[in-house]
VEXROZA-953871 format. One record per residue: residue number from 1; residue in three letters; x, y, z of N, C-alpha, C, CB in turn. Coordinates in nm, 3 decimals, padded with zeros to 5 digits. Glycine has a CB too. Example, Ala and Ser with C-alpha at 12.3 -4.5 7.8 and 13.67 -1.06 7.14 Angstrom:
REM residues 2
- n:res:n.xx:n.yy:n.zz:ca.xx:ca.yy:ca.zz:c.xx:c.yy:c.zz:cb.xx:cb.yy:cb.zz
- 1:Ala:01.319:-00.569:00.780:01.230:-00.450:00.780:01.320:-00.330:00.780:01.131:-00.447:00.905
- 2:Ser:01.285:-00.225:00.708:01.367:-00.106:00.714:01.290:00.003:00.787:01.408:-00.060:00.572
***
This chain:
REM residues 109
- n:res:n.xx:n.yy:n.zz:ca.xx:ca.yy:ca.zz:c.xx:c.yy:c.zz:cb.xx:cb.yy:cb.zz
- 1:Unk:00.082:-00.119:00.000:00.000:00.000:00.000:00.087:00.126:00.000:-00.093:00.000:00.120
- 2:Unk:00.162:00.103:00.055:00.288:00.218:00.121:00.305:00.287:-00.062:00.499:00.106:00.219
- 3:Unk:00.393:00.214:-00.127:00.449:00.169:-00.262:00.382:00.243:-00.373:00.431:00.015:-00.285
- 4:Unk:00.250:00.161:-00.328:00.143:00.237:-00.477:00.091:00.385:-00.385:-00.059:00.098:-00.544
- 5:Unk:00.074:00.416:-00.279:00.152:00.583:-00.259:00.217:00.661:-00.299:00.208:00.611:-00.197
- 6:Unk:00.326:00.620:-00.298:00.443:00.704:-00.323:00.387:00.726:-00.470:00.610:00.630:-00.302
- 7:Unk:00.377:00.581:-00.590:00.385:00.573:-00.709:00.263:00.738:-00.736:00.339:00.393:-00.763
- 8:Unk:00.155:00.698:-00.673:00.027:00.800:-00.692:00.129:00.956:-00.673:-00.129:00.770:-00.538
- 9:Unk:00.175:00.964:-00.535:00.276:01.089:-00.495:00.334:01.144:-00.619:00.407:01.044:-00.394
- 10:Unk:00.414:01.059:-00.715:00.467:01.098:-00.822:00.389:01.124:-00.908:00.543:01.032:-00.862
- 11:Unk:00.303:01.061:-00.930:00.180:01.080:-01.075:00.124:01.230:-01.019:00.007:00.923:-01.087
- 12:Unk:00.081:01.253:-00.910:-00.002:01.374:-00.830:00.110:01.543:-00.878:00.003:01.322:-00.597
- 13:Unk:00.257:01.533:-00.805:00.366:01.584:-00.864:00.355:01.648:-01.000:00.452:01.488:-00.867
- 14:Unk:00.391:01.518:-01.093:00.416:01.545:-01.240:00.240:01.638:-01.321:00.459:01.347:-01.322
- 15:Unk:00.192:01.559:-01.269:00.008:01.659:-01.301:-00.002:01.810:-01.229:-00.161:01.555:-01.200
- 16:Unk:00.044:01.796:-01.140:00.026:01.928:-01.066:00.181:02.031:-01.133:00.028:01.888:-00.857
- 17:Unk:00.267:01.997:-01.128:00.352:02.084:-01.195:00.284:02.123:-01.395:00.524:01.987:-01.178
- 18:Unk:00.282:02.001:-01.439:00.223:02.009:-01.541:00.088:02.119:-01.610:00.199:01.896:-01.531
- 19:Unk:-00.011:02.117:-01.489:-00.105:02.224:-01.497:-00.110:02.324:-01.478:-00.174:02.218:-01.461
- 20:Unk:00.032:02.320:-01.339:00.045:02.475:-01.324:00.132:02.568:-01.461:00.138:02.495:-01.170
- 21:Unk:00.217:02.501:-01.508:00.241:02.534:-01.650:00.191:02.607:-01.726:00.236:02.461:-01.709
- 22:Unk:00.082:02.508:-01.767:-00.010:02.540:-01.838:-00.080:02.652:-01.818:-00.074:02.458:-01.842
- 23:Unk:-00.152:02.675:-01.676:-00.181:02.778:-01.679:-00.182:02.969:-01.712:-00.180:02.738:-01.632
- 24:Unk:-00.291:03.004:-01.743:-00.220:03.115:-01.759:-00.266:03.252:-01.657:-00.231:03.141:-01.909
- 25:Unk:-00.185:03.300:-01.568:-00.176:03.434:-01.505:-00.284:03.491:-01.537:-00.066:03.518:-01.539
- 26:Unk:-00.335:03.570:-01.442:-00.416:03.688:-01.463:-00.406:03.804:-01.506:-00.452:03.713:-01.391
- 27:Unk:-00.250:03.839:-01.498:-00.210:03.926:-01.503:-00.103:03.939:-01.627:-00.183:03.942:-01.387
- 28:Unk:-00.134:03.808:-01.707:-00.017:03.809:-01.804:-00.018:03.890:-01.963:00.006:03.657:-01.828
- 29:Unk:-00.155:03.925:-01.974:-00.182:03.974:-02.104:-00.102:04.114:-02.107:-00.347:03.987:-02.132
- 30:Unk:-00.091:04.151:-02.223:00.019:04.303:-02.197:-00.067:04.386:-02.193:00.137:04.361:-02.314
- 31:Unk:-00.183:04.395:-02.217:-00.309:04.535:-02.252:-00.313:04.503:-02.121:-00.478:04.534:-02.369
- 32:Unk:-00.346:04.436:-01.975:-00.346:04.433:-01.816:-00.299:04.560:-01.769:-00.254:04.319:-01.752
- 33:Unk:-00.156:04.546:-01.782:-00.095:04.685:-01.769:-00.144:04.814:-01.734:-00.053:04.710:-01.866
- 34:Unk:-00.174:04.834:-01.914:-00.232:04.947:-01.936:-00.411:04.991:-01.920:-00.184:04.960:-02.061
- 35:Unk:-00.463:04.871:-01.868:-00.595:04.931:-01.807:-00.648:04.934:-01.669:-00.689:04.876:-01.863
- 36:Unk:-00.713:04.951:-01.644:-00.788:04.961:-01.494:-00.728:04.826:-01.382:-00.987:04.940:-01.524
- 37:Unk:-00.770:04.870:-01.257:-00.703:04.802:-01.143:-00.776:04.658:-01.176:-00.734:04.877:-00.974
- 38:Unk:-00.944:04.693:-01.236:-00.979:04.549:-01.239:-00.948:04.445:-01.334:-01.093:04.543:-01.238
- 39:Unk:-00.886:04.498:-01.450:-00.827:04.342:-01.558:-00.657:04.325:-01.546:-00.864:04.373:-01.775
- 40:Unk:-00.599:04.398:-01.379:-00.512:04.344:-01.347:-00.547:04.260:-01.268:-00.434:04.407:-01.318
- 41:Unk:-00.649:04.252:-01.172:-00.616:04.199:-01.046:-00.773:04.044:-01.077:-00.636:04.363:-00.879
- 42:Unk:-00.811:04.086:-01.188:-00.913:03.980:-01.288:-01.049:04.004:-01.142:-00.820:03.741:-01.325
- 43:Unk:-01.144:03.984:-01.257:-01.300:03.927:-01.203:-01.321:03.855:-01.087:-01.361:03.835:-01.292
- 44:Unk:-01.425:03.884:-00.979:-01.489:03.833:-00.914:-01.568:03.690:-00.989:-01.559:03.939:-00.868
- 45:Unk:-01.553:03.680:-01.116:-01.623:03.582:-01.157:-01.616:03.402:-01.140:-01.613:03.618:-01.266
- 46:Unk:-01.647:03.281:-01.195:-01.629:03.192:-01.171:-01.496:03.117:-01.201:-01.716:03.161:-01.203
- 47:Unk:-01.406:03.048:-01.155:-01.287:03.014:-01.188:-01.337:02.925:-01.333:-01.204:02.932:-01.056
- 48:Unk:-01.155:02.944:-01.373:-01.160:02.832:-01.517:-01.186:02.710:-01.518:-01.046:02.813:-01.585
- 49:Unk:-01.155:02.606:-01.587:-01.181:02.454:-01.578:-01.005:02.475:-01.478:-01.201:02.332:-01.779
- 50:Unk:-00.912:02.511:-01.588:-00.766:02.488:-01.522:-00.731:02.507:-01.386:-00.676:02.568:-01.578
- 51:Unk:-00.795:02.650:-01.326:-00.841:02.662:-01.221:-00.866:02.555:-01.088:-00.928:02.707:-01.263
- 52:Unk:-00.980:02.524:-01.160:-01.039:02.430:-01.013:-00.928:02.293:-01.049:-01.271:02.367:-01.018
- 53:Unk:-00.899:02.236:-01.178:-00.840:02.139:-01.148:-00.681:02.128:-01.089:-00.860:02.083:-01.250
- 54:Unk:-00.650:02.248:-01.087:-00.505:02.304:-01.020:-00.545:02.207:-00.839:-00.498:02.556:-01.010
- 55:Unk:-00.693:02.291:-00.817:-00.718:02.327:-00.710:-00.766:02.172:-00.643:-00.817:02.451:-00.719
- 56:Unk:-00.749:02.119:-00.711:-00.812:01.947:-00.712:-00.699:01.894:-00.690:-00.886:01.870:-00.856
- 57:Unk:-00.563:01.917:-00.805:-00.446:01.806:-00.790:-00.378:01.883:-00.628:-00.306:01.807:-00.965
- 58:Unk:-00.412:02.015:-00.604:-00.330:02.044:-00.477:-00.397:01.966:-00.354:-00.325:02.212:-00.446
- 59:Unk:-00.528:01.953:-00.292:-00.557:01.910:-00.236:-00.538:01.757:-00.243:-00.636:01.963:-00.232
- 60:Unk:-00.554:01.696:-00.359:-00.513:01.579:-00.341:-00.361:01.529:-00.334:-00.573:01.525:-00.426
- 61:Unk:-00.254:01.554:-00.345:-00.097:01.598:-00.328:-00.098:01.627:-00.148:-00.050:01.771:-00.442
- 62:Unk:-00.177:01.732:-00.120:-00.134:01.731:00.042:-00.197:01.632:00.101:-00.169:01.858:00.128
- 63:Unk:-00.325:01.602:00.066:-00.352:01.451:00.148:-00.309:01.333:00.147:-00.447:01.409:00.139
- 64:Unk:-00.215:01.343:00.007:-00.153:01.209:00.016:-00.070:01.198:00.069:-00.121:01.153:-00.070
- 65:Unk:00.008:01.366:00.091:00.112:01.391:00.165:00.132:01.370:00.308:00.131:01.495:00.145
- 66:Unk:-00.009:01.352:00.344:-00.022:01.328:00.517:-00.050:01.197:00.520:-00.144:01.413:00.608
- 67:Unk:-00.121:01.151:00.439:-00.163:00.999:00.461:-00.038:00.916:00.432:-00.292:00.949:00.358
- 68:Unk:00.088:00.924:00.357:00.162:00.897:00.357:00.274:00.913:00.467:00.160:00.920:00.271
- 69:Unk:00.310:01.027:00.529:00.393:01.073:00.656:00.290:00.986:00.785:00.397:01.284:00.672
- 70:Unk:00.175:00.980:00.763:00.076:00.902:00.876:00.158:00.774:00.877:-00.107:00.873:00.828
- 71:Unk:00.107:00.682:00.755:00.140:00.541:00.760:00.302:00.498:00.771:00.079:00.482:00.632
- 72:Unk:00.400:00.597:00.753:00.511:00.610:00.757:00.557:00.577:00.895:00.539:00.723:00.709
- 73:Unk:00.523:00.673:01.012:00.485:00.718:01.126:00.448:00.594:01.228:00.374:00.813:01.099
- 74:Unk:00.367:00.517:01.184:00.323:00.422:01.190:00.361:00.267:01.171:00.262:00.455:01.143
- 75:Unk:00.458:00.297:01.061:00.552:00.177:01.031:00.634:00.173:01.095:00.606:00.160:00.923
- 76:Unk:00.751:00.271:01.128:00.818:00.318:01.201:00.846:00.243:01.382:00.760:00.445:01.182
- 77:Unk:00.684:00.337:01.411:00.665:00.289:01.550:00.634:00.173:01.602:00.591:00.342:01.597
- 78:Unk:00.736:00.120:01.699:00.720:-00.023:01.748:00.589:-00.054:01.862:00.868:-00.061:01.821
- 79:Unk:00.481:-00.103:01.874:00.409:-00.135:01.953:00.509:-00.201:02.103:00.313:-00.226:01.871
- 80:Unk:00.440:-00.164:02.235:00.445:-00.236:02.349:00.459:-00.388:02.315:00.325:-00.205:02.430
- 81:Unk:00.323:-00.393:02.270:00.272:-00.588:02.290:00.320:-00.612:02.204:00.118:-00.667:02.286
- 82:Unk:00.400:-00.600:02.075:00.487:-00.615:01.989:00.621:-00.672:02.008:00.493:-00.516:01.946
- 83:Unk:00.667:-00.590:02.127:00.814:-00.633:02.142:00.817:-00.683:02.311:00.934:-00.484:02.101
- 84:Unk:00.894:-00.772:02.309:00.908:-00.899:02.457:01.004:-00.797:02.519:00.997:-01.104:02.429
- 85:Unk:00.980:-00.795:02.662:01.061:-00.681:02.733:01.177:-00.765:02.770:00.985:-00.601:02.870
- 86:Unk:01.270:-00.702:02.691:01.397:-00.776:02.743:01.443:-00.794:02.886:01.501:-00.716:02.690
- 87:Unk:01.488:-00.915:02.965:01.530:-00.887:03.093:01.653:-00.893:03.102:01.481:-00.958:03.183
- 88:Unk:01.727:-00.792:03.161:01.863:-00.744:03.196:01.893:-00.787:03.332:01.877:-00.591:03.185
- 89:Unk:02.006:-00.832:03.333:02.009:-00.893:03.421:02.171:-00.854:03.475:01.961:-01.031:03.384
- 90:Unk:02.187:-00.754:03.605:02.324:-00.681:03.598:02.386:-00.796:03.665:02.344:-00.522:03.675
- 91:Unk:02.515:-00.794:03.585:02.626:-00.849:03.634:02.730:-00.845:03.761:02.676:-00.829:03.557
- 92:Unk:02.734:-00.888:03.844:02.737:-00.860:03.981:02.946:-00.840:03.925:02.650:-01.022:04.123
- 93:Unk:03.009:-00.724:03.983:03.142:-00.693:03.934:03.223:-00.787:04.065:03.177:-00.500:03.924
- 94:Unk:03.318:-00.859:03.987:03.408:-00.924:04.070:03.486:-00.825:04.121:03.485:-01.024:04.009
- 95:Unk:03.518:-00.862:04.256:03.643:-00.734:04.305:03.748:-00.851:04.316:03.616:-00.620:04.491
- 96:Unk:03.859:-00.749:04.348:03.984:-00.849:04.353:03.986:-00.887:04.509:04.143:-00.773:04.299
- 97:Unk:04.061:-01.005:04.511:04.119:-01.036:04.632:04.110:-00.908:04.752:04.269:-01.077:04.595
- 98:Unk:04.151:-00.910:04.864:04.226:-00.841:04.936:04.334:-00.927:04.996:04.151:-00.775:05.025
- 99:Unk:04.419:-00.812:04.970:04.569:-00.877:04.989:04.591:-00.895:05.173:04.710:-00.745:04.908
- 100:Unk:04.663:-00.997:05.222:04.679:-00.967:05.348:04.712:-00.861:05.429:04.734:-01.023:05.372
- 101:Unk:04.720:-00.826:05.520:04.751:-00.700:05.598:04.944:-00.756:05.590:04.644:-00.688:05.799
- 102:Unk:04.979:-00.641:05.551:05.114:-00.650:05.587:05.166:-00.663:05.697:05.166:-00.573:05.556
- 103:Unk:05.271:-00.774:05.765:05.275:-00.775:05.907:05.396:-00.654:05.935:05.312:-00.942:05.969
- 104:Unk:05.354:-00.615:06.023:05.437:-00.499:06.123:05.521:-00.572:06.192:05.349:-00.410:06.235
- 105:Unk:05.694:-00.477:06.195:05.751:-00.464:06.251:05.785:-00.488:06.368:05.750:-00.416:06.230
- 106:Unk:05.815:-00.539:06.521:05.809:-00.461:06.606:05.903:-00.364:06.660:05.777:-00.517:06.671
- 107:Unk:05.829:-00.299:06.728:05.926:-00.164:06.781:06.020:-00.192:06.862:05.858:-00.056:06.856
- 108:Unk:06.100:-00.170:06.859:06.208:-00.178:06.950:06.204:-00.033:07.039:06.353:-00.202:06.861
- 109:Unk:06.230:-00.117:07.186:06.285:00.000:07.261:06.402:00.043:07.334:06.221:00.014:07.331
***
């Protein structure tokens, strides 16, 4: 499932760069320029076909984008009841010997 994600991720990509291409600016005609604020900044009116389908491949690109980082996320993370709790078990440290007490001298008086 993961796989044919990604594959879609790329198809979603190449369409969405592709349309944005295509598209064309509002502001790109050269007579824009030279007329009024409104056929720079274009109509209140209904979007193009190119438009909404821009607006289609983006939404679908970020959801795949999460549903993908989700299941990722998910693969990733190891469950509790999944994994056997290892038991550690500390190693008690050998000390060395102790050496005898050195015998003393006696004092002379």
């Amino acid at each position: 499932m993961f796989t044919v994600l990604v594959v879609v991720q790329a198809i979603l990509a190449i369409f969405l760069v592709a349309i944005v291409l295509v598209n064309v600016g509002k502001g790109s005609e050269v007579g824009a320029v030279f007329t009024g604020s409104q056929a720079i900044f274009g109509g209140a009116g209904p979007g193009t076909f190119l438009n909404k389908v821009t607006a289609l491949l983006a939404i679908l690109f970020f959801a795949n984008s999460l549903l993908l980082t989700y299941l990722s996320v998910q693969k990733r993370k190891a469950s509790l009841m999944e994994r056997a709790p290892v038991a550690v078990h500390p190693q008690k440290e050998k000390s060395l010997p102790t050496p005898p007490p050195l015998p003393v001298p006696p004092r002379s008086q």
